[in-house]
N, C-alpha and C positions, 0 to 999 in steps of 0.2 A: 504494500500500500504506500503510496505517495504522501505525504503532512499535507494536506489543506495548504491551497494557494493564493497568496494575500496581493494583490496586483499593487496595493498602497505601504510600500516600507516592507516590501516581502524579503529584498534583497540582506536586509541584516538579520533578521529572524529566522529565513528561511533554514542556514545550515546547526543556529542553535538546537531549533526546533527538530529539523532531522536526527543530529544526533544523540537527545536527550529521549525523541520516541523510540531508537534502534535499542539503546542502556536499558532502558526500562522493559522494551519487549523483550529482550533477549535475556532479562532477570526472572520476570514473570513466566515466561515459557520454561524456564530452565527447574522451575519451580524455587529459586530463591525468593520469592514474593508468594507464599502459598494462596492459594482461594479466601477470600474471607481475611485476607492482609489491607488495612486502609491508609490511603495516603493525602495529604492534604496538598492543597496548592504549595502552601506557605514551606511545607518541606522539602517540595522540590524545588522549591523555587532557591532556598535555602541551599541545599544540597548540590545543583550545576551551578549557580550565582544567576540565575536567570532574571526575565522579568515575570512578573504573575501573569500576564497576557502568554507569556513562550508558554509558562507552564501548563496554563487552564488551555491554549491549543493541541498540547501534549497530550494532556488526558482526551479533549473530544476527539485526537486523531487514535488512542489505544482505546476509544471506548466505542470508533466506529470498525476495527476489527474483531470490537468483540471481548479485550480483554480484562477492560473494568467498564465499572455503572458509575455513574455520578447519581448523590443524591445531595438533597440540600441540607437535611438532617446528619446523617451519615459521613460523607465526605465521599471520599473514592474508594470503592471497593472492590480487590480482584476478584474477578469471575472463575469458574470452573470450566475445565477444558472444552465442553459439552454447548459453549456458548462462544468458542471460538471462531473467529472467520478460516476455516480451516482451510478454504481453495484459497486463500491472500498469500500470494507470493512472499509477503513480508514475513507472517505468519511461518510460514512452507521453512524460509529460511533461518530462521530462529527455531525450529524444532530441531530442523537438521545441523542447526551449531551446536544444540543441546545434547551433551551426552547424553544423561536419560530421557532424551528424545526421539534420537535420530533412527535407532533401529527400527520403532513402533513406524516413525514418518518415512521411510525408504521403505518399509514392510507395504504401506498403505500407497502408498502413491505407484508402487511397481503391481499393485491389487488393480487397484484403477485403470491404470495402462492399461496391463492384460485383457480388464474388462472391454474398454472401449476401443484402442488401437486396431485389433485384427478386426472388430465391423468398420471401422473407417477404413482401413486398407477395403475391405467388400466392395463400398461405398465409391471409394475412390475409381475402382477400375470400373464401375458404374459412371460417375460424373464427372472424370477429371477431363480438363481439355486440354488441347492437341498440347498447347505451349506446357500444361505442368505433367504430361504424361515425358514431354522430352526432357525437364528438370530432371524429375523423379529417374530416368534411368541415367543422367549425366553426374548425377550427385551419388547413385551406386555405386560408378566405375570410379569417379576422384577417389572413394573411399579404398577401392581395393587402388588406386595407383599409393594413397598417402602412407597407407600400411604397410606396402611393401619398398617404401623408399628407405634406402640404407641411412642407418642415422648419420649425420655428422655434428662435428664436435662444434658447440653452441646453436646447433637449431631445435634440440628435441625439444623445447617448450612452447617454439614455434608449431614445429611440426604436429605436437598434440592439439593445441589449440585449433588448429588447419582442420586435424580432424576430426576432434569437439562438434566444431560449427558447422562443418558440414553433416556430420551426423545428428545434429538440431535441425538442421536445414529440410535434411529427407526423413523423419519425422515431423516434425510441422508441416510439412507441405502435404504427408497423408493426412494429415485432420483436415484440414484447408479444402481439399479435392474431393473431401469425403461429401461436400454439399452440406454439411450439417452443419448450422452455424455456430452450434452449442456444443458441437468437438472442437471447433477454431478455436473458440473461446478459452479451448482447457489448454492452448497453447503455451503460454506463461507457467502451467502447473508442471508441463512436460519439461520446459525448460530448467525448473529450478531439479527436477529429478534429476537430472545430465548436471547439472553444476555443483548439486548435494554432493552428487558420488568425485567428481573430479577435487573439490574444494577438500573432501575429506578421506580422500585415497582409495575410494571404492575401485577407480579405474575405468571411468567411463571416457578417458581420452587418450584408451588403449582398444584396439578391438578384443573383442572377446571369440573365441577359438570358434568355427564353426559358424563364426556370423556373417561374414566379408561374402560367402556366398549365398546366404540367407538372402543379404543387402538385393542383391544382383536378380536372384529370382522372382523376389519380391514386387521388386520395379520391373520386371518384365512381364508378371503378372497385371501389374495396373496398365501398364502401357499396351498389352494386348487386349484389356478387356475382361480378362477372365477373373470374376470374383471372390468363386469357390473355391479358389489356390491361392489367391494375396489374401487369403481370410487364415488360410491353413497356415498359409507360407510364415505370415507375419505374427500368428500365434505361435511358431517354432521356433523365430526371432526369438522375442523376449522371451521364452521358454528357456533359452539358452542363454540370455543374460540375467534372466532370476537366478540359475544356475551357480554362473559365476557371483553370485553374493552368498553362497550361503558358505 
């Protein structure tokens, strides 16, 4: 989630207010803030050196994902996980900082995938046109060239990043092609998947054994047309990279 955007004096607030919402969410998710923890303006405000304006936007930006109430009585009160904006990318990526997080949040999000990816791949070789039928197999083949390029000495963090992005790339574009606009939309939740595992060594900016020709079929599947094999294909994918996590 983005802090609320103030067009009037945003420019001095804006990176307070950023990173005093990241400290705090990434406390509360971590469970160092347990449920039913209350917080006041006056402490936070107290606590970054803030203004009570930074801080009262702090809270209605943690309290529009979900993770405290404001009351007038009360003050501010952590919520329980169950009231979380749990698709908010912000969210996604403070579980996956969180140690007693992040198992539960990569368990759930590679659940998701599973679910919905291999009917988007269906979908796709259903509605994709001509131009992301020819992406979809041109972002297969980058993938087996980037894999098998010999490493040299100072590019591997390039070279993973190369093919990080591209493997965001041909993913997102099956949601995208799938005609659903409510797969597109779970694009940001895919993405923080792919960043979870790279940021904390899962190795998602490595390929995983068995997948490079996965990739390949996959997209030759949507680019021909045929369904009932990018549906199979693409549930054999992640099948194989659930795999590799456990």
């Amino acid at each position: 989630m983005t802090p609320p955007h103030h067009p009037h004096g945003a420019t001095a607030t804006a990176p307070l207010l950023g990173s005093v919402f990241d400290e705090l969410g990434r406390e509360i998710v971590s469970g160092e803030h347990p449920a039913g923890t209350q917080f006041t303006l006056h402490a936070i405000s107290e606590r970054f050196g803030i203004s009570r304006t930074v801080a009262r936007e702090t809270m209605r930006a943690l309290e529009h994902v979900g993770l405290v109430a404001a009351g007038r009585r009360v003050g501010i009160t952590v919520l329980e996980q169950r009231h979380w904006a749990l698709f908010d990318p912000a969210v996604i990526s403070w579980r996956l900082a969180a140690p007693t997080q992040r198992s539960a949040q990569l368990a759930s999000l590679n659940e998701l995938r599973m679910a919905v990816e291999p009917v988007a791949a269906r979908q796709a070789a259903d509605n994709a046109s001509p131009q992301q039928r020819a992406e979809i197999l041109e972002l297969a083949s980058t993938l087996v060239h980037l894999a098998k390029m010999p490493a040299e000495a100072g590019r591997q963090e390039d070279d993973a990043a190369d093919f990080l992005a591209t493997d965001l790339r041909f993913h997102s574009l099956l949601l995208e092609a799938s005609g659903n606009e409510m797969f597109a939309a779970l694009v940001p939740v895919f993405f923080a998947i792919h960043s979870g595992k790279t940021v904390f060594g899962v190795g998602a900016d490595k390929p995983v054994a068995n997948t490079l020709d996965l990739h390949q079929e996959l997209a030759q599947y949507v680019s021909d047309g045929d369904g009932i094999h990018a549906e199979r294909t693409s549930h054999a994918l992640l099948h194989e990279v659930a795999r590799s996590l456990e």
